[in-house]
C-alpha positions as CSV (number, residue, x, y, z in Angstrom):
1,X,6.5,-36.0,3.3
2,X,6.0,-32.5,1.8
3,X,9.6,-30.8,1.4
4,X,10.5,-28.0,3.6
5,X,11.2,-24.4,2.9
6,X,14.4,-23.5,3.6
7,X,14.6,-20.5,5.6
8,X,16.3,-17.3,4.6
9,X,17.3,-13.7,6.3
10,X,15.1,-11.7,4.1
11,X,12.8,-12.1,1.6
12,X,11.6,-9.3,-0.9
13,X,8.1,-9.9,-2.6
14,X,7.2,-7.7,-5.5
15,X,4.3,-7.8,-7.2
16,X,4.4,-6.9,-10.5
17,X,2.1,-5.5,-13.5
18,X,3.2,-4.1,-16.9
19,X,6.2,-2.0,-14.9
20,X,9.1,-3.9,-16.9
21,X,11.7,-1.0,-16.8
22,X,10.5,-0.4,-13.4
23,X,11.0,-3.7,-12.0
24,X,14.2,-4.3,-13.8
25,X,15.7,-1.2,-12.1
26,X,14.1,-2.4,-8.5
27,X,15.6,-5.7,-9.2
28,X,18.7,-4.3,-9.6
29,X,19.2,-2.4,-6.7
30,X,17.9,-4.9,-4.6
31,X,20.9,-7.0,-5.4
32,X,23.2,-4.2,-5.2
33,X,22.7,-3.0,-2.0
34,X,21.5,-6.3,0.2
35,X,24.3,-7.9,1.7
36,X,22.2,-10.1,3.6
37,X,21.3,-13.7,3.5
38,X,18.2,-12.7,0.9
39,X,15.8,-14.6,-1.8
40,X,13.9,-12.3,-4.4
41,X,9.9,-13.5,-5.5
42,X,8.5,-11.2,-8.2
43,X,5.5,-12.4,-8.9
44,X,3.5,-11.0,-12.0
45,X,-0.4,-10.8,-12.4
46,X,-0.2,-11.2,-16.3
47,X,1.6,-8.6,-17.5
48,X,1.9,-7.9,-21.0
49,X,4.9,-6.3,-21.5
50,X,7.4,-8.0,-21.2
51,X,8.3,-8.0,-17.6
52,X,7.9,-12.3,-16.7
53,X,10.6,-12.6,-19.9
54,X,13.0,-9.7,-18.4
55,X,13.2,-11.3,-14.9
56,X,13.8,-14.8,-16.4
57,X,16.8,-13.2,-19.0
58,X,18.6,-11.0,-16.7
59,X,17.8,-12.4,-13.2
60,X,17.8,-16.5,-13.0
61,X,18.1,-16.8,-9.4
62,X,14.8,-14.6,-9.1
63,X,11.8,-16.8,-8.1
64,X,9.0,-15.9,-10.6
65,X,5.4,-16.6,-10.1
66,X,3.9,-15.9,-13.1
67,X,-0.2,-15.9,-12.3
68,X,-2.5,-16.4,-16.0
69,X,-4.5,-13.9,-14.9
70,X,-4.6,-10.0,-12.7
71,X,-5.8,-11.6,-9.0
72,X,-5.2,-8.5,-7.5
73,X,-2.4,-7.2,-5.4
74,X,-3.3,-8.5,-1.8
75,X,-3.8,-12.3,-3.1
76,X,-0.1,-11.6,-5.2
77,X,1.5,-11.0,-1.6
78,X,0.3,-13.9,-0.5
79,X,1.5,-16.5,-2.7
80,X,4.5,-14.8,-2.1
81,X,4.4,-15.5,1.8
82,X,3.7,-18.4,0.8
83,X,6.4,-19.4,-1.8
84,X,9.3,-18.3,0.7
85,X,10.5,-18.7,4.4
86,X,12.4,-16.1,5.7
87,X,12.9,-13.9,9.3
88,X,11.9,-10.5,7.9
89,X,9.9,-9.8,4.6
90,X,10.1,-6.7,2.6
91,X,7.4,-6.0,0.9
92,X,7.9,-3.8,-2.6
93,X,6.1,-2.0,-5.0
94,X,8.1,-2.6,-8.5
95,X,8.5,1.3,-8.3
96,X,10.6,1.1,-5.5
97,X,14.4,1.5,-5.5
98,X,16.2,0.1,-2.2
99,X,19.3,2.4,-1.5
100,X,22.7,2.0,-0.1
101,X,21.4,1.6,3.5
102,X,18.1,0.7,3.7
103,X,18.4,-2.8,4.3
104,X,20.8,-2.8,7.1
105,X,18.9,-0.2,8.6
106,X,15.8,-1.9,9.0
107,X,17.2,-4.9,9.7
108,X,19.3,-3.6,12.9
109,X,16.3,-1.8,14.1
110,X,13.9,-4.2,13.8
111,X,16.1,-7.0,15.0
112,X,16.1,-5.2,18.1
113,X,12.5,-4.8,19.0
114,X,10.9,-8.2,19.3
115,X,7.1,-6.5,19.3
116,X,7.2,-4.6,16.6
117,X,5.3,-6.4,13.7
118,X,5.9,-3.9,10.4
119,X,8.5,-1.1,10.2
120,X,8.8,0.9,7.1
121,X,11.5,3.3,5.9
122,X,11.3,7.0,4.9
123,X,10.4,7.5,1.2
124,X,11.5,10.0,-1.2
125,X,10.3,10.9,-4.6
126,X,13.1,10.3,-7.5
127,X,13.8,14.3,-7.6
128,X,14.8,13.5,-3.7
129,X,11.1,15.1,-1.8
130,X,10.0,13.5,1.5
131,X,6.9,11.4,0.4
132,X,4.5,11.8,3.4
133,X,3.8,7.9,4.1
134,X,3.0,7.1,7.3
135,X,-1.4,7.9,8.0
136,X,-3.9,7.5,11.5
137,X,-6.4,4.9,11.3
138,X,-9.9,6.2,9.7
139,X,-12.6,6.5,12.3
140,X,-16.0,8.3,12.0
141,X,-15.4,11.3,13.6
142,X,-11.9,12.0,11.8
143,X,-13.9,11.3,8.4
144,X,-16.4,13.5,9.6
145,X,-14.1,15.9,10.1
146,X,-12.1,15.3,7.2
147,X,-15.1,16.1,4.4
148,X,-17.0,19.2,6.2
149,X,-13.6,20.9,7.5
150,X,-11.2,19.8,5.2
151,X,-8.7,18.4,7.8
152,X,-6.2,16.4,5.4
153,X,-6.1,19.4,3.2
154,X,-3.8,21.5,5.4
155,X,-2.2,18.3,7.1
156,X,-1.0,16.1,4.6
157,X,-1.3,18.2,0.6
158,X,-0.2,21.7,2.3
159,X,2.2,20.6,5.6
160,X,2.5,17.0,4.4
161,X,6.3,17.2,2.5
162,X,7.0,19.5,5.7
163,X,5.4,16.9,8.3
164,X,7.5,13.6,6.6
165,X,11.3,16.0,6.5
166,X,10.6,17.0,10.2
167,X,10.5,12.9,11.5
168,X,14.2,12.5,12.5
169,X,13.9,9.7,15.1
170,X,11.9,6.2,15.0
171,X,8.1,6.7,15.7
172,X,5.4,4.6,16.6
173,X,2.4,5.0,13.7
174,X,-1.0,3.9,12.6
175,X,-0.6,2.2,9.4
176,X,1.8,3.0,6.3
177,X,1.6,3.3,2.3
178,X,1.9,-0.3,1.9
179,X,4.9,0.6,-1.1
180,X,7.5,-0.3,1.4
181,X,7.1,-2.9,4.4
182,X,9.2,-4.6,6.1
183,X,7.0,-7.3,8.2
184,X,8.1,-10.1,10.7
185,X,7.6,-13.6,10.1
186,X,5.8,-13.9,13.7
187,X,3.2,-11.6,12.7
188,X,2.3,-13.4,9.6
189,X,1.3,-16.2,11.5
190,X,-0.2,-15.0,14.3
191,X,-2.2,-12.5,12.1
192,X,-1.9,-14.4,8.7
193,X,-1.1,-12.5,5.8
194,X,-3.8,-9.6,3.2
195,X,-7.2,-9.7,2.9
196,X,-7.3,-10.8,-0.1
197,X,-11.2,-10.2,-0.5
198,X,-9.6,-6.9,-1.6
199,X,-8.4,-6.4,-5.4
200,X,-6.0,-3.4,-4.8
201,X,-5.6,-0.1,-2.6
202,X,-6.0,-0.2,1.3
203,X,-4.4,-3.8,2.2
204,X,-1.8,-2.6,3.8
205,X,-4.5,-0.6,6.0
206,X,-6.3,-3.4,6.7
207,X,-3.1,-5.4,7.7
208,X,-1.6,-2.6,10.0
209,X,-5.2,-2.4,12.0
210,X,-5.6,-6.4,12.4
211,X,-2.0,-6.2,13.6
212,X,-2.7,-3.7,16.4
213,X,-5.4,-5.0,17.1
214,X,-3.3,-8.6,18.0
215,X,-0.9,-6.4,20.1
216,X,1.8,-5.6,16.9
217,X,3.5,-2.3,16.6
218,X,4.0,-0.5,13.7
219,X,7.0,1.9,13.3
220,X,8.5,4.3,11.1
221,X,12.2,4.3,10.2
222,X,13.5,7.4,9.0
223,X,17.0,6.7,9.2
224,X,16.2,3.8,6.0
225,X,15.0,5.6,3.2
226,X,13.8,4.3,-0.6
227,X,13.3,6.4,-3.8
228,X,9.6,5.9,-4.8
229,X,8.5,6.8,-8.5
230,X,4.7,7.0,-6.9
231,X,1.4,5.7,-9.1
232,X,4.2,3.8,-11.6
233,X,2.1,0.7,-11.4
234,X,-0.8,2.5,-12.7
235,X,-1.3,5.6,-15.6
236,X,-1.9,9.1,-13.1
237,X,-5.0,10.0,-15.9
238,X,-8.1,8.9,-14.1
239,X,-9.2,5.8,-14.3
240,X,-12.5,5.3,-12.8
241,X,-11.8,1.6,-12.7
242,X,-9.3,2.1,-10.7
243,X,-10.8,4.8,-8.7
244,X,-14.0,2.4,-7.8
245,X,-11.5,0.1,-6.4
246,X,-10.4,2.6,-3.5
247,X,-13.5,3.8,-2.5
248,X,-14.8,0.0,-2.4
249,X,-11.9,-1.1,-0.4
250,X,-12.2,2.1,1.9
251,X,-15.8,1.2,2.8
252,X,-15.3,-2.5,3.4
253,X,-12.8,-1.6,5.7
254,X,-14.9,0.1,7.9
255,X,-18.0,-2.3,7.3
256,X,-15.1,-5.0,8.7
257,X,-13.8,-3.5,11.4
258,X,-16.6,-1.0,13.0
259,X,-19.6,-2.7,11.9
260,X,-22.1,-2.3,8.7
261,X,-24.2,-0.8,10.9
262,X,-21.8,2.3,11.1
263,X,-21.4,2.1,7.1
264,X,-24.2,4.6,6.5
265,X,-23.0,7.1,8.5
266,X,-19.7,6.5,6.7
267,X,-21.0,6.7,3.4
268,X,-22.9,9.7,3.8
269,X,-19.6,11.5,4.9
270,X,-17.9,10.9,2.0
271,X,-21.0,11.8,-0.6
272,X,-21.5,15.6,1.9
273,X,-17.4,15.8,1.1
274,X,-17.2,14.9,-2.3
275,X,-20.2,17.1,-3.3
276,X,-18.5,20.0,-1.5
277,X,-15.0,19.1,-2.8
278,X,-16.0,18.5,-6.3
279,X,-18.0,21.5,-6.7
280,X,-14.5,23.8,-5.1
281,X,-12.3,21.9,-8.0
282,X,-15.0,22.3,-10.4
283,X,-14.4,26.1,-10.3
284,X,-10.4,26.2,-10.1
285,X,-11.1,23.2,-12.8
286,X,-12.6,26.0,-15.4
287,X,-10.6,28.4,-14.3
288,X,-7.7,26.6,-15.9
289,X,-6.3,25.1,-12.9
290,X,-5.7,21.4,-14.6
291,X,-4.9,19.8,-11.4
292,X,-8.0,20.5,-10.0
293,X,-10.2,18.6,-12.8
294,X,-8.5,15.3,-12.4
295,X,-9.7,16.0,-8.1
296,X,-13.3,16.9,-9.2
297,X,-13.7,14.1,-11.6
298,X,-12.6,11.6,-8.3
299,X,-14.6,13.5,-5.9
300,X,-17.7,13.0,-9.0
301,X,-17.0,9.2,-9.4
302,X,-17.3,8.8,-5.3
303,X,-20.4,10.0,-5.3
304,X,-21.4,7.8,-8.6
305,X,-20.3,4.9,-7.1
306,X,-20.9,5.3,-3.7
307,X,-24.6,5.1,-5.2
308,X,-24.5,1.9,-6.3
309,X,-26.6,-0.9,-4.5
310,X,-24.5,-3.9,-5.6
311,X,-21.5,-2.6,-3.8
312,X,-23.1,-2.8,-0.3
313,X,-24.1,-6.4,-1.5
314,X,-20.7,-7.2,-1.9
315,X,-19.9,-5.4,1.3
316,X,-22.1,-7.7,3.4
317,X,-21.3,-10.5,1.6
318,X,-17.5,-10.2,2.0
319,X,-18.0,-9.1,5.6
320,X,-19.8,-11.6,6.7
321,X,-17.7,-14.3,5.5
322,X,-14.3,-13.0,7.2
């Protein structure tokens, strides 16, 4: 007879990769400011720096899962789920430092609303700036919309510190930066946990939408609040690695949820708006305006690999087989 999981309050689940000051920090205010029934899982995709041999040193009671190999953060999170039982799971980059109320906070307010699947607090950047967190769901027209009129410009880079100071009360939203989420063990299995035919970047999108979709809410908890040293997990010079990663996972989320028929029409949105965008930062780019090369070379790579055949390949395949 297999043994059973015990069952705790809370259960944090970090996923961890070459962030060993980072995660140590975390770690530490985890235990500082939970006075809940809680159990910690970090589990670490092969880092090399250190990070399996801090936790083990400095936090024995830690569960460490310590994978031979970079699976990928989605497929991390779920041999997390996994590993522990617990009521409510937060969900934590290793950037991530829980402050003197956040627990409680979320706790209390989820506690009380049986229907809401994922709440997430307020973040803040360590010099203490509202970190705009909380996104709609991508659909044709608002991506339409997005690349010939430049609608994310002014709402989330020019009014989107403004927009995350002025939410003062609890909110119903789309989907969240998947940094910070608290999730309830109901939704996990009626909904199961990531997709983990994703590697990394746009998860936690796919998550919120197949919550919704089952009838979940999703809420946004100012009144908890984290301090999130943002892109920690990976170096802010380009990496077009990286880069190919979220524009893959961007188009098999829509290929999953609104059909690959629709994909084209997607696709060609993006290529009309990163041609556009990347010509606009090419010119502030050599007029000395730094920030603006590291945009142009994105909006370049987009279009490079938004060309490339063997990515729709993959698309079908992985669709198809969800």
């Amino acid at each position: 007879m297999p043994e059973l999981k015990k069952r705790t309050e809370i259960a944090f689940i970090i996923v961890n990769y070459n962030t060993v000051d980072l995660l140590q920090a975390c770690l530490q205010s985890i235990i500082q400011h939970t006075k809940l029934p809680h159990e910690i899982i970090v589990i670490d995709n092969n880092s090399d720096d250190g990070s399996s041999a801090m936790v083990q040193r400095f936090f024995p009671t830690v569960q460490l899962i310590q994978n031979q190999e970079n699976v990928g953060y989605p497929k991390a999170i779920n041999q997390g789920l996994q590993a522990i039982s617990a009521r409510f799971y937060f969900i934590l980059n290793s950037d991530i430092l829980v402050l003197e109320d956040t627990i409680a906070n979320l706790y209390d307010y989820h506690s009380k609303k049986s229907k809401i699947g994922i709440s997430a607090p307020a973040q803040v950047s360590p010099n203490g700036e509202a970190i705009l967190s909380v996104h709609q769901f991508p659909t044709l027209w608002r991506e339409w919309a997005r690349n010939l009129f430049f609608t994310d410009v002014w709402r989330y880079r020019l009014w989107g510190q403004k927009r995350a100071k002025q939410i003062k009360e609890p909110m119903a939203i789309d989907w969240v930066m998947g940094a910070a989420m608290f999730v309830r063990q109901e939704l996990i299995d009626d909904i199961g946990g990531m997709d983990d035919s994703i590697f990394m970047y746009g998860e936690e999108l796919d998550w919120c939408y197949r919550a919704q979709l089952a009838g979940w809410a999703i809420e946004f908890v100012p009144q908890a609040t984290i301090t999130h040293h943002k892109s920690a997990s990976a170096d802010k010079a380009f990496n077009f690695y990286r880069y190919a990663h979220v524009v893959r996972s961007n188009y098999y989320f829509f290929a999953k949820h609104f059909g690959l028929r629709q994909l084209p029409l997607f696709v060609i949105a993006q290529i009309i708006g990163s041609l556009l965008r990347a010509g606009i930062a090419g010119i502030f780019c050599l007029l000395g305006w730094k920030s603006f090369c590291h945009q142009a070379k994105e909006h370049w790579a987009t279009i490079k690999i938004s060309l490339n055949i063997s990515l729709y390949k993959w698309i079908k395949k992985a669709v198809t087989n969800t």
